[in-house]
gemmi code that builds the backbone of each chain (N, CA, C; Angstrom):
import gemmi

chains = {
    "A": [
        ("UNK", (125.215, 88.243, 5.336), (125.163, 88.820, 6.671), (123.699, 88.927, 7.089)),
        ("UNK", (123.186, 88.128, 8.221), (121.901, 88.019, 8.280), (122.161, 89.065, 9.237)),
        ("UNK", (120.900, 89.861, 9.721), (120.206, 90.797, 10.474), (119.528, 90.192, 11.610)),
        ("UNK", (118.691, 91.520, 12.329), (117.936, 90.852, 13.225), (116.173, 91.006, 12.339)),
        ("UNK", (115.774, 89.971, 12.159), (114.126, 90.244, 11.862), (113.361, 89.822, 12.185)),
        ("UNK", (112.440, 90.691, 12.157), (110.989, 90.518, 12.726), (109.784, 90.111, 11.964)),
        ("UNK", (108.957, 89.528, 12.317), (107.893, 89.329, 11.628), (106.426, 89.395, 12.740)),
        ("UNK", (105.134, 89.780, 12.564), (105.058, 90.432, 10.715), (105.941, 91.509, 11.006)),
        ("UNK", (105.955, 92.475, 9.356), (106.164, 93.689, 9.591), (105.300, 94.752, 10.448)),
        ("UNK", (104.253, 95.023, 9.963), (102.904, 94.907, 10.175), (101.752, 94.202, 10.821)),
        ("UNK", (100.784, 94.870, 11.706), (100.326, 94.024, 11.871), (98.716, 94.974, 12.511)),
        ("UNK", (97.266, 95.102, 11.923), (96.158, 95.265, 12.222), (95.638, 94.711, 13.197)),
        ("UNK", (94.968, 95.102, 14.254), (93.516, 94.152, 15.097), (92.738, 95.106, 15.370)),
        ("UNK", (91.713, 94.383, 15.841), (90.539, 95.168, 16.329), (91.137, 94.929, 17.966)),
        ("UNK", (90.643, 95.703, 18.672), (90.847, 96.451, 20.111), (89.980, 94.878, 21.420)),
        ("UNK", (90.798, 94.091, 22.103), (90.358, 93.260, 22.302), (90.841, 91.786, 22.253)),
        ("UNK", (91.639, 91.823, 20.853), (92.257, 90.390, 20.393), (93.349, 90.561, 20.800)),
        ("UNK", (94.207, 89.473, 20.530), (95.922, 89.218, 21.126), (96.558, 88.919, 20.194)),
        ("UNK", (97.747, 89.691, 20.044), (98.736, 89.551, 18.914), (99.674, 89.074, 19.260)),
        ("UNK", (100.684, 88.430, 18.855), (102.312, 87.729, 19.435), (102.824, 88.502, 18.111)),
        ("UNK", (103.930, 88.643, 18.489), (105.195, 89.139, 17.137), (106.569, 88.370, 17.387)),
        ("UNK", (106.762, 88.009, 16.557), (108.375, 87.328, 16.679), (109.564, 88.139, 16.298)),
        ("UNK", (110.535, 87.688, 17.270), (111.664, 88.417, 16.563), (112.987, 86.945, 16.657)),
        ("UNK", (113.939, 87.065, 15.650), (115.139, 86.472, 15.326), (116.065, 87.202, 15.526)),
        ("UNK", (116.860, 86.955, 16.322), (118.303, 87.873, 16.708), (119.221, 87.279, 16.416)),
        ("UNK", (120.556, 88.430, 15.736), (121.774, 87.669, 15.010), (122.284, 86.364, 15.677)),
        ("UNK", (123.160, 85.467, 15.302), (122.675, 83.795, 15.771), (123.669, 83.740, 16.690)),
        ("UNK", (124.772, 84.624, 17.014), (125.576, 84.325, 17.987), (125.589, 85.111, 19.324)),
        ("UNK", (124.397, 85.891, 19.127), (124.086, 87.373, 20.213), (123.718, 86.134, 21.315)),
        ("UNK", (123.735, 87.199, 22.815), (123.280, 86.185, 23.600), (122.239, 86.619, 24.483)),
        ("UNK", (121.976, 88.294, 24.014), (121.095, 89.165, 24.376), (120.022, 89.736, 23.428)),
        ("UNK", (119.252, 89.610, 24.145), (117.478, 90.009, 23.058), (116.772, 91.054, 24.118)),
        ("UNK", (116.616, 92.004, 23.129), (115.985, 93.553, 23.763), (114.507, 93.931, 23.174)),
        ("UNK", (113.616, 94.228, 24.062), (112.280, 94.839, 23.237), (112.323, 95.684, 23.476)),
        ("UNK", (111.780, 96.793, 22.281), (111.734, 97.915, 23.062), (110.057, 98.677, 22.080)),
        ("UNK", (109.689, 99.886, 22.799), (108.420, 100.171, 21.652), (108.585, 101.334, 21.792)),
        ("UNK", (108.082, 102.222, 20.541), (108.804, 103.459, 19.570), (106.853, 104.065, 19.539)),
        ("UNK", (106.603, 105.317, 19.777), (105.605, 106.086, 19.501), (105.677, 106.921, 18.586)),
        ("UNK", (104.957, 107.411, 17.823), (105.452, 108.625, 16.722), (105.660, 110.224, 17.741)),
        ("UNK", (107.133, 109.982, 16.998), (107.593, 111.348, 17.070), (108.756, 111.045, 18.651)),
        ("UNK", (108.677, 109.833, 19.320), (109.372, 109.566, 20.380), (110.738, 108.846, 20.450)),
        ("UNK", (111.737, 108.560, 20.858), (112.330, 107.951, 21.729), (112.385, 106.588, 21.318)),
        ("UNK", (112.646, 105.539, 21.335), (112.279, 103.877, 21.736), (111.872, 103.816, 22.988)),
        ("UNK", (111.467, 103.205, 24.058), (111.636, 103.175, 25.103), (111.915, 101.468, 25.811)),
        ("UNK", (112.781, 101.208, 26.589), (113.033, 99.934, 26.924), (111.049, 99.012, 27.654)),
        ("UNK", (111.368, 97.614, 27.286), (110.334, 96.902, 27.766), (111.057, 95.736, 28.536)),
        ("UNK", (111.803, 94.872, 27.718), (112.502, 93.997, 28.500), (113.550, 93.186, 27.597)),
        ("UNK", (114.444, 92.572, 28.212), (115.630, 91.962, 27.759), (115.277, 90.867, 28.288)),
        ("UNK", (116.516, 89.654, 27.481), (116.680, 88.527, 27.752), (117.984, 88.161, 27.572)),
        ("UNK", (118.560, 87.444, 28.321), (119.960, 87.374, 28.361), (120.194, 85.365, 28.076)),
        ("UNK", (120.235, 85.181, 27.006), (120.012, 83.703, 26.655), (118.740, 83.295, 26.979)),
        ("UNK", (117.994, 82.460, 27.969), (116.893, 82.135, 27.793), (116.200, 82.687, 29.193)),
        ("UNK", (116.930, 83.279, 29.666), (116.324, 84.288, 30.905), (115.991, 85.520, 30.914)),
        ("UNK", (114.802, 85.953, 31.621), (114.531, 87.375, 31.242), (115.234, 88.146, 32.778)),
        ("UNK", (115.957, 89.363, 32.199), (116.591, 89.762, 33.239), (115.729, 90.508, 33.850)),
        ("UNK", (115.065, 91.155, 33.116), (114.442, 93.101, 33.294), (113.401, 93.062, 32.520)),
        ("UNK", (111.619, 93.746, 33.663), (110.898, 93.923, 32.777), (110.641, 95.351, 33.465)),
        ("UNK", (110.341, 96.219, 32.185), (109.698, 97.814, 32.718), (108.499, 98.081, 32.920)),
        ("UNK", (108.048, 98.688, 34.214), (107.146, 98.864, 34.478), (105.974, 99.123, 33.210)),
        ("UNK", (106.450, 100.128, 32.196), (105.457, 99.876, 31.032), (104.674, 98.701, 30.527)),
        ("UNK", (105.606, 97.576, 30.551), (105.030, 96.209, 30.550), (103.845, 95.627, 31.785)),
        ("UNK", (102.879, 96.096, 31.020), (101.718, 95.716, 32.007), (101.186, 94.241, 32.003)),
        ("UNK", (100.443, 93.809, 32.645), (100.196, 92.553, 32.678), (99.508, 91.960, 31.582)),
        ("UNK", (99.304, 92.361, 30.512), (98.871, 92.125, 29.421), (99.846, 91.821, 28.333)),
        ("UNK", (101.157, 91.687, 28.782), (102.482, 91.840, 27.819), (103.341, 90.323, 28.468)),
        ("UNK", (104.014, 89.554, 27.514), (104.641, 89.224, 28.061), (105.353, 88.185, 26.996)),
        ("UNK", (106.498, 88.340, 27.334), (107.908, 87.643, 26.237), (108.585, 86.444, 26.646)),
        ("UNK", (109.057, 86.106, 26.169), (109.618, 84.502, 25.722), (110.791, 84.695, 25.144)),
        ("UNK", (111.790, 83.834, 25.431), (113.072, 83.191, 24.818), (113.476, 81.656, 25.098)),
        ("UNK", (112.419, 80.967, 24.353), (112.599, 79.584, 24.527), (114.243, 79.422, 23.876)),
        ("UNK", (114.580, 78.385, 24.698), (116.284, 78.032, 24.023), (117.456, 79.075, 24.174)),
        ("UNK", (117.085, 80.359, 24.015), (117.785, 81.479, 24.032), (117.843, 81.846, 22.606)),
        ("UNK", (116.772, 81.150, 21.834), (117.077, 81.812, 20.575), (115.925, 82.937, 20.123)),
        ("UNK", (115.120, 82.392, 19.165), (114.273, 83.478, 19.017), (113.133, 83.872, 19.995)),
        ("UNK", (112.701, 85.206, 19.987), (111.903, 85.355, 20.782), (110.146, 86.025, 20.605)),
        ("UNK", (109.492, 86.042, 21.359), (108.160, 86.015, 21.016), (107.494, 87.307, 22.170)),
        ("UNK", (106.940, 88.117, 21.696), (106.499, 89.370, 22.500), (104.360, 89.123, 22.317)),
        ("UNK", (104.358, 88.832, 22.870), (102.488, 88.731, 23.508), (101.938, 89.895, 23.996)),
        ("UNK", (101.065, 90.611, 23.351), (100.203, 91.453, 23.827), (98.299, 90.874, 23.573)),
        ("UNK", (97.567, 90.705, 25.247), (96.787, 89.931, 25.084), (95.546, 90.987, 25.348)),
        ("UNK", (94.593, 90.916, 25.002), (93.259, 91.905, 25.047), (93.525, 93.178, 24.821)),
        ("UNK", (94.105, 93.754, 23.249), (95.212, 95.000, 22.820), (94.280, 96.201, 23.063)),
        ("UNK", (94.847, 97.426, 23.447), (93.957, 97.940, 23.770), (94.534, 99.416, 22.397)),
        ("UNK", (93.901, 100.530, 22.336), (94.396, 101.459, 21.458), (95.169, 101.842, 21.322)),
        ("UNK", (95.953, 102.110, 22.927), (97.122, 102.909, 23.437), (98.223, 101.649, 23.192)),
        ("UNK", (98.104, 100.978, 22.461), (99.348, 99.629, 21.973), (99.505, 99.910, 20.911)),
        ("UNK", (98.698, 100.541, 20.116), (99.042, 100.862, 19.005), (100.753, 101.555, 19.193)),
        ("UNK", (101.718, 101.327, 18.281), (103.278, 101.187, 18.187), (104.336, 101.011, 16.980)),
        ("UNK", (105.195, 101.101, 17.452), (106.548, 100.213, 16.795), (106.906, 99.620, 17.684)),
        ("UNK", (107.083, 98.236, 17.619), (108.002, 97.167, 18.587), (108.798, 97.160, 18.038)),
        ("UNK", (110.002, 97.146, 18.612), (111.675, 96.841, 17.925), (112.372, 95.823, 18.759)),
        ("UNK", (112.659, 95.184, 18.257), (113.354, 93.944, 18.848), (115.333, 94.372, 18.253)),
        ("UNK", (116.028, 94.008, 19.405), (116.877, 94.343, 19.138), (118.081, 93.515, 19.389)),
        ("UNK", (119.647, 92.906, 19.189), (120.658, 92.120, 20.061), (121.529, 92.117, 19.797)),
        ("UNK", (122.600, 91.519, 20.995), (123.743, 92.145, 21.074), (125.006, 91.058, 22.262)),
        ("UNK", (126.009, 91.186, 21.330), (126.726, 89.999, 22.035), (127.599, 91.093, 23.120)),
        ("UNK", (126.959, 90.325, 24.539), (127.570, 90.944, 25.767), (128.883, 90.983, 25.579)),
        ("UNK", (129.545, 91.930, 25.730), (131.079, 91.743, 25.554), (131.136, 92.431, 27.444)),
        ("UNK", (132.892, 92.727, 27.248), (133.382, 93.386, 28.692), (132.689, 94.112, 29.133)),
        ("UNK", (132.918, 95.328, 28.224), (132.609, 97.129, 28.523), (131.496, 97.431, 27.443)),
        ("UNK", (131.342, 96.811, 26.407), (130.220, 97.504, 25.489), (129.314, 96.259, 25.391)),
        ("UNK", (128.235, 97.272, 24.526), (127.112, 96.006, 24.298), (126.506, 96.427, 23.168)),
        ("UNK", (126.804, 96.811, 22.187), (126.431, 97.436, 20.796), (125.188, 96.612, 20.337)),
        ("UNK", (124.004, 97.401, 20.329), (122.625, 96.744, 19.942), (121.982, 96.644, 18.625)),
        ("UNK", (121.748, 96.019, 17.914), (121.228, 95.917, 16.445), (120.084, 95.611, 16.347)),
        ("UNK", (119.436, 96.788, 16.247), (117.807, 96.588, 15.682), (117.755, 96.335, 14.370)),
        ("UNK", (116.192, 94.796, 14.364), (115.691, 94.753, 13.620), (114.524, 95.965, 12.834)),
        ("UNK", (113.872, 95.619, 11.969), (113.399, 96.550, 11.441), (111.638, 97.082, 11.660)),
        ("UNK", (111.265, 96.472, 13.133), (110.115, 96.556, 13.900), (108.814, 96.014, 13.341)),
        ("UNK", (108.110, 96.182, 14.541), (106.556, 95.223, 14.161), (105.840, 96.674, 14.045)),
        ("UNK", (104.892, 97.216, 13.362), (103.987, 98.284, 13.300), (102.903, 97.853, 13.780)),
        ("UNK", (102.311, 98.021, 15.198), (101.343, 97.611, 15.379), (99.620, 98.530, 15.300)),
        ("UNK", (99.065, 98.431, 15.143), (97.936, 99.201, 14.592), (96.227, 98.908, 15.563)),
        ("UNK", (95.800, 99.121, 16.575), (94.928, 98.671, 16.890), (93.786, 99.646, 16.635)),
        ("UNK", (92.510, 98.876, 16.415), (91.099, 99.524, 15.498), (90.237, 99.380, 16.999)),
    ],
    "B": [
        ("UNK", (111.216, 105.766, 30.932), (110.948, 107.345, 30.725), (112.190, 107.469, 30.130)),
        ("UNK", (112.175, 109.053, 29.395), (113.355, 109.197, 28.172), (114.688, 109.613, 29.549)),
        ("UNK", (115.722, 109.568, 28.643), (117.099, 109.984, 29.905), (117.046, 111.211, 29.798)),
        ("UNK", (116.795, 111.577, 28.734), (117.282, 112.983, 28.643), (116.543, 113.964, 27.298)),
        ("UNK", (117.435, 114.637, 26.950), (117.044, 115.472, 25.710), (117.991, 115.128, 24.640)),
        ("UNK", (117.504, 115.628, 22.995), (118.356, 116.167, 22.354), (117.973, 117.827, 21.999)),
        ("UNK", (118.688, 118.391, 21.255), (118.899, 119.514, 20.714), (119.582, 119.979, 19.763)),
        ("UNK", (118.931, 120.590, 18.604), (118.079, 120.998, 18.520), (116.418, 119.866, 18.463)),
        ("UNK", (115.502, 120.075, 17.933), (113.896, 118.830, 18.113), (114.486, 118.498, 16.281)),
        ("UNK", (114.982, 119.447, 15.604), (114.673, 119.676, 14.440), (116.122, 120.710, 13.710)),
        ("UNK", (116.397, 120.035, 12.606), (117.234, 121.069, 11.867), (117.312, 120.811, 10.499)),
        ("UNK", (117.830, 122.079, 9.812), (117.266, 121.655, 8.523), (118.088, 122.462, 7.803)),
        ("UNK", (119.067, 121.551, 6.765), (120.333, 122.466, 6.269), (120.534, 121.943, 4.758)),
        ("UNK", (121.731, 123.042, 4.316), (121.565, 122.578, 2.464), (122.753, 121.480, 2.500)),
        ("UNK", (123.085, 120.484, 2.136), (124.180, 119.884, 1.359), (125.135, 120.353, 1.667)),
        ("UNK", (126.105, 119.407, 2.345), (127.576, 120.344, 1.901), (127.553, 120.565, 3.577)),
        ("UNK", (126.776, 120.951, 3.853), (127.082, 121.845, 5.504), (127.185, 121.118, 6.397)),
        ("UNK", (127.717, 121.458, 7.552), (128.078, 120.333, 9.038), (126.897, 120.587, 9.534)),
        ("UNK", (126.451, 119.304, 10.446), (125.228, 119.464, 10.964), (125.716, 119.117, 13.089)),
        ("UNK", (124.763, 119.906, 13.709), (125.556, 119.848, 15.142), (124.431, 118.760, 16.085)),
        ("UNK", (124.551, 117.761, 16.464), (122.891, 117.812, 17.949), (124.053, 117.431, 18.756)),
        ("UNK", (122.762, 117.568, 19.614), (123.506, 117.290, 21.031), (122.551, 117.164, 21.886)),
        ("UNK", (122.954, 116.066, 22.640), (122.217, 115.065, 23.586), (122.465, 115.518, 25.209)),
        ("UNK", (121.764, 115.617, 26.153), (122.151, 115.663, 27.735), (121.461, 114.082, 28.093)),
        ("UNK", (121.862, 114.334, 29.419), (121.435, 113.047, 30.107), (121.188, 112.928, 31.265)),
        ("UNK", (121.032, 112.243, 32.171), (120.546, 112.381, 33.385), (121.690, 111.953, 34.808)),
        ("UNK", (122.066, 110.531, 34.352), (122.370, 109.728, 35.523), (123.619, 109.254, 34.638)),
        ("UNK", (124.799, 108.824, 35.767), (126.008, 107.840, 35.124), (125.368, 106.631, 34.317)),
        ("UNK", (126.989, 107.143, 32.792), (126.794, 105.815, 31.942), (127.815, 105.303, 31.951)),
        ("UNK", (127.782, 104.120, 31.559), (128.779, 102.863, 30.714), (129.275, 103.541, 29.296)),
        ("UNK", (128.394, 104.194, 28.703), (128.508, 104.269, 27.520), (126.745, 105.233, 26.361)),
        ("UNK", (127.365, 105.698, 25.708), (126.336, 106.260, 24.474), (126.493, 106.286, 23.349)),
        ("UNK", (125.589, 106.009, 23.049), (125.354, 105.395, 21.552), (124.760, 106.176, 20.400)),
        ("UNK", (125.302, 106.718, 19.730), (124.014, 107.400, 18.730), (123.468, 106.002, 17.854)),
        ("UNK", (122.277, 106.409, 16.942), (121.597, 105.588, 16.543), (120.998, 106.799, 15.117)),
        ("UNK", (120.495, 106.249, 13.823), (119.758, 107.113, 12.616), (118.776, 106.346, 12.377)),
        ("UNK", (117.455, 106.703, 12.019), (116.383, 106.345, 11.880), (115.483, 106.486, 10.898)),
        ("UNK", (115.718, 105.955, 9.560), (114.737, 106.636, 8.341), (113.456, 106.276, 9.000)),
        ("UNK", (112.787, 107.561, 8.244), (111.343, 107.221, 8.522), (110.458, 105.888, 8.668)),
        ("UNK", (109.802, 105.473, 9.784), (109.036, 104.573, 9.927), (110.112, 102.809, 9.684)),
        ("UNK", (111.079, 103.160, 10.200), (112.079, 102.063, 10.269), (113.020, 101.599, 10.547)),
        ("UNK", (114.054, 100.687, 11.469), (114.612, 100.528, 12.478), (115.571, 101.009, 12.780)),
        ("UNK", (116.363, 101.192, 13.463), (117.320, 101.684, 13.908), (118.737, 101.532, 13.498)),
        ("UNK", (119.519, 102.300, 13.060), (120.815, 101.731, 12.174), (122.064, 102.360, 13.777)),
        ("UNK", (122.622, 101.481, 14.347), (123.656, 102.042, 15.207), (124.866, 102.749, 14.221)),
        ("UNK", (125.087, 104.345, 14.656), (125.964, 104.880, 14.330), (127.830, 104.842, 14.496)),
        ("UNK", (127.277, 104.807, 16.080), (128.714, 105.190, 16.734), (128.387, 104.931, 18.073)),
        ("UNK", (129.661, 104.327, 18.857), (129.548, 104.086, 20.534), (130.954, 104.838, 21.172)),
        ("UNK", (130.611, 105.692, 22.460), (131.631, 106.102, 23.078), (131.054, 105.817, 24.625)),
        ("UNK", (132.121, 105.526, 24.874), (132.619, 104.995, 26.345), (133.047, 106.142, 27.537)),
        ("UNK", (132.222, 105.473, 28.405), (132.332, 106.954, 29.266), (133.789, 107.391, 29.575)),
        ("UNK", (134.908, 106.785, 29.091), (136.045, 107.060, 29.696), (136.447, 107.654, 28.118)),
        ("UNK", (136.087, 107.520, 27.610), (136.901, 108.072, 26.301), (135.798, 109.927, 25.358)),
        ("UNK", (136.743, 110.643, 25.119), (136.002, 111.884, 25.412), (135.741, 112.600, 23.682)),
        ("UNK", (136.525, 111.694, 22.717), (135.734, 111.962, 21.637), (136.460, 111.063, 20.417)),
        ("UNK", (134.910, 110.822, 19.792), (135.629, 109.207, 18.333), (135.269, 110.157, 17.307)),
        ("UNK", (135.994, 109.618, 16.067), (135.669, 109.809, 14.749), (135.247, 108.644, 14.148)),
        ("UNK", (134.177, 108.247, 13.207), (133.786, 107.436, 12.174), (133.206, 108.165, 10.945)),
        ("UNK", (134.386, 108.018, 10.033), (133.672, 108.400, 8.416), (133.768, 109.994, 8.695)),
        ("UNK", (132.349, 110.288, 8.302), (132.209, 111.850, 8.742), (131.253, 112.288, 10.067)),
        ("UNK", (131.115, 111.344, 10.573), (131.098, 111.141, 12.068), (131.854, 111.725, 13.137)),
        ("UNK", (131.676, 112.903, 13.967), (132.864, 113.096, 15.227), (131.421, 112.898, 16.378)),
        ("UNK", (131.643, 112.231, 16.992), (130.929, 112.433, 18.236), (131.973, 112.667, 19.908)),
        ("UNK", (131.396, 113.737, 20.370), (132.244, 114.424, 21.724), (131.386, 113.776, 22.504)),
        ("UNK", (132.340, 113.389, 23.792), (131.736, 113.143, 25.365), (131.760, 113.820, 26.662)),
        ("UNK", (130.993, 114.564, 26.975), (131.655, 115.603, 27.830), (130.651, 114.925, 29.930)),
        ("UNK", (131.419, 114.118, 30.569), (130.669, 113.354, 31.610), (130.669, 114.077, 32.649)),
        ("UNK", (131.366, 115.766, 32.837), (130.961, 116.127, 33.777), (130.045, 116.929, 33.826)),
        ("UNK", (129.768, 117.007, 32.297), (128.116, 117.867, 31.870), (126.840, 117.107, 31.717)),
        ("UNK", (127.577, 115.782, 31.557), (126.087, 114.720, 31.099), (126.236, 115.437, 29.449)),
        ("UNK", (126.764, 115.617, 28.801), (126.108, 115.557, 27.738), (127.246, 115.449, 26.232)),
        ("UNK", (126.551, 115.030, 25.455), (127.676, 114.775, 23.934), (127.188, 115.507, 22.925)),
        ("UNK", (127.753, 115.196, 22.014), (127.181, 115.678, 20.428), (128.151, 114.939, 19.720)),
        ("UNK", (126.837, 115.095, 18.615), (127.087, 114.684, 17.473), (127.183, 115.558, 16.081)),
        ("UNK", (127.936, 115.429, 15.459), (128.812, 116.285, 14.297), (128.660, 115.140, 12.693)),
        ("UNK", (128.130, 115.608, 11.820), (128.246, 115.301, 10.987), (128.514, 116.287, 10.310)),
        ("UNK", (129.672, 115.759, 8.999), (130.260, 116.649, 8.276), (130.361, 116.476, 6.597)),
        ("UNK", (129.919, 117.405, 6.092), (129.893, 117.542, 4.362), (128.215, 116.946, 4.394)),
        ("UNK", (127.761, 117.062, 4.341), (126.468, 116.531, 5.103), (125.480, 116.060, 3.397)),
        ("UNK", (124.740, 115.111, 3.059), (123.909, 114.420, 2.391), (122.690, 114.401, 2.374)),
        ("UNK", (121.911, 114.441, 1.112), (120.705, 114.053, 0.896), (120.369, 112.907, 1.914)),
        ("UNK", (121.141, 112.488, 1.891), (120.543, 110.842, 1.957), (120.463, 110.615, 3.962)),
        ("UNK", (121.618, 111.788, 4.686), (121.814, 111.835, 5.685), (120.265, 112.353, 6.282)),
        ("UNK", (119.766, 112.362, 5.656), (118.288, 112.896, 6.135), (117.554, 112.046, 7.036)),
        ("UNK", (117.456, 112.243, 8.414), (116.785, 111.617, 9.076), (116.551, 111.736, 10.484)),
        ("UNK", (116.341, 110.651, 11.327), (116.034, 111.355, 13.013), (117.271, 110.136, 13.526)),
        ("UNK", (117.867, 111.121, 14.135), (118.798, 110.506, 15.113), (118.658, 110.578, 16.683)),
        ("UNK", (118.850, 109.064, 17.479), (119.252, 109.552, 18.324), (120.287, 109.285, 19.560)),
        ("UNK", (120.995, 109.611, 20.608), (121.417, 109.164, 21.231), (120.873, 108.436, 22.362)),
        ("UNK", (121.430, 107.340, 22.835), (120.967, 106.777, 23.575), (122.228, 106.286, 24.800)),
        ("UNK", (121.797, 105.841, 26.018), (122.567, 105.917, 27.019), (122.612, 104.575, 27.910)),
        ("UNK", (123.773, 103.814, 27.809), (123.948, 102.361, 29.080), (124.474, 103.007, 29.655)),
        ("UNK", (123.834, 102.234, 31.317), (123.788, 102.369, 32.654), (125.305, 101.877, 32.964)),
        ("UNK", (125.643, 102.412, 34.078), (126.782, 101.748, 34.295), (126.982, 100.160, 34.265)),
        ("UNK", (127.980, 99.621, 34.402), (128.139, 97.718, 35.050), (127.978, 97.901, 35.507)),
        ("UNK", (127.262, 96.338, 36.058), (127.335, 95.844, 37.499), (125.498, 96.097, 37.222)),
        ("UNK", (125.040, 94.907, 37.779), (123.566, 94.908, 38.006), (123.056, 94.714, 36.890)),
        ("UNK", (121.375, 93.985, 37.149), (120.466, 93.359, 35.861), (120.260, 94.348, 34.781)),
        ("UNK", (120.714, 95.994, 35.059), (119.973, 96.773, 33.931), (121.505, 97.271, 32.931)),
        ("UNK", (122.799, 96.602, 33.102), (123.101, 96.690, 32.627), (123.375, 96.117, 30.904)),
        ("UNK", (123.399, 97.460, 29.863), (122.681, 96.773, 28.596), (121.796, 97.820, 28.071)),
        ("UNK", (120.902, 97.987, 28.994), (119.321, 98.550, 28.712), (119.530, 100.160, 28.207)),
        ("UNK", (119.326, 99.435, 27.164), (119.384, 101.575, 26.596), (118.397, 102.313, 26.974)),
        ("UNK", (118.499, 103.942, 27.350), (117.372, 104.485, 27.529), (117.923, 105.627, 26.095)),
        ("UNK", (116.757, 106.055, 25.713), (117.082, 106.723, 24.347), (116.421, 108.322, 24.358)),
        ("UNK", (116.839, 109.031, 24.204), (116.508, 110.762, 23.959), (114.964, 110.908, 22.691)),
        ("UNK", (114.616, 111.754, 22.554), (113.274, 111.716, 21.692), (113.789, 112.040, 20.395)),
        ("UNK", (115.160, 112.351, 20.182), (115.690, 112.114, 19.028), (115.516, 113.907, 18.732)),
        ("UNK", (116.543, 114.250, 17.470), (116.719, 115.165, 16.359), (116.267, 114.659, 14.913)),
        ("UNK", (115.216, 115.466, 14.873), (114.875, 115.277, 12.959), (115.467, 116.300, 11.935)),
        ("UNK", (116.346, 115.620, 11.156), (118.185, 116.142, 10.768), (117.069, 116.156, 9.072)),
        ("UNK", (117.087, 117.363, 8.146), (116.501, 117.422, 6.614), (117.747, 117.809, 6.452)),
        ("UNK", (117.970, 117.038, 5.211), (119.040, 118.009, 4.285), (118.830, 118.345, 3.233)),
        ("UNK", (119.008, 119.310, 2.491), (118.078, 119.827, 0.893), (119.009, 119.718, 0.427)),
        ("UNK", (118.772, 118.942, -1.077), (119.888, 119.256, -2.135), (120.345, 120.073, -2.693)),
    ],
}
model = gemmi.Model(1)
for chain_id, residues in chains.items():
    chain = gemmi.Chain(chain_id)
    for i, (resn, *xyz) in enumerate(residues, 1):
        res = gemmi.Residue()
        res.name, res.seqid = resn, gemmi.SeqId(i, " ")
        for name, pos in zip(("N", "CA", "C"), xyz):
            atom = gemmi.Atom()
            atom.name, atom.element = name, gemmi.Element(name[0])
            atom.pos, atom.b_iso = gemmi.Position(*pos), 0.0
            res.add_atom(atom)
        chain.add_residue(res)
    model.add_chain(chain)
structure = gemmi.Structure()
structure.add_model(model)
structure.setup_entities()
């Protein structure tokens, strides 16, 4: 039973550089969710993708952010000139649209760390 | 921004004992979700109830829906070491429209249990 994962787990920069993180979502989902986690908070939504389209991005997502779902399969989250306040958990998350529910399965997040 | 609250921030009980939170919310859902969270790592989905349905059991799981209060809880029972952790509920928007899907999530309950 594969999962959803992310890579890296982890991940250091200095304040300035650009990081990408990948995520793999279970292989028959048709929905891919980012979302980013602060200590002691909430998750909070960033943006979805619904096969290879992005439906929804949240205002949090500043112009320095920005995601990918080539094919509709895996997807790729870009944060470019990182600043301190990025420091995070990214969680990538997915979920096969059904009728009425949409039950989401997070992977096990990117820790991001900026110096 | 978070939907809502949980309650208690924090609880902290011996083994053996039922443990209570409970979530409010803001705006009509589709549906809520609890979610458990070991420290510093992803999200395990608990349980989903549907705004039309007003209370599930899983395992030792009861979660209540109460929609003309905005708000649920969650009940765990005979309660575990291992149950130790931060939970939280989280809330889809109604159908219909691009944000349906998009969880918004509470700042969570941090649930200790002592052996």
């Amino acid at each position: 039973d594969t999962g959803v994962s992310q890579n890296p787990r982890h991940k250091i920069t200095k304040r300035g550089q650009n990081v990408t993180f990948r995520c793999d979502p279970i292989s028959e989902h048709n929905r891919l969710y980012w979302y980013r986690q602060t200590l002691g908070q909430g998750p909070e939504f960033l943006t979805y993708f619904q096969n290879e389209a992005q439906l929804e991005k949240s205002r949090l997502l500043s112009d320095r952010f920005s995601a990918e779902r080539p094919k509709g399969s895996f997807s790729t989250l870009e944060i470019q000139r990182t600043e301190q306040g990025d420091s995070a958990m990214y969680l990538c998350a997915s979920s096969l649209r059904e009728r009425f529910t949409d039950t989401q399965y997070f992977g096990p997040g990117t820790r991001l760390t900026v110096l | 921004s978070q939907q809502g609250e949980e309650d208690p921030q924090a609880l902290s009980i011996q083994e053996g004992e039922n443990a209570t939170m409970n979530c409010s919310y803001k705006t009509s859902i589709n549906n809520l979700q609890w979610y458990r969270q070991n420290s510093g790592r992803g999200l395990v989905h608990l349980i989903l109830i549907r705004s039309n349905e007003r209370e599930k059991h899983s395992g030792r799981l009861r979660v209540t829906l109460d929609t003309s209060k905005k708000s649920s809880s969650l009940l765990i029972t005979a309660s575990r070491a291992a149950d130790t952790a931060s939970y939280f509920c989280a809330t889809a928007p109604i159908a219909g429209g691009t944000s349906y899907g998009k969880l918004t999530f509470g700042q969570g309950t941090i649930l200790t249990v002592h052996p």
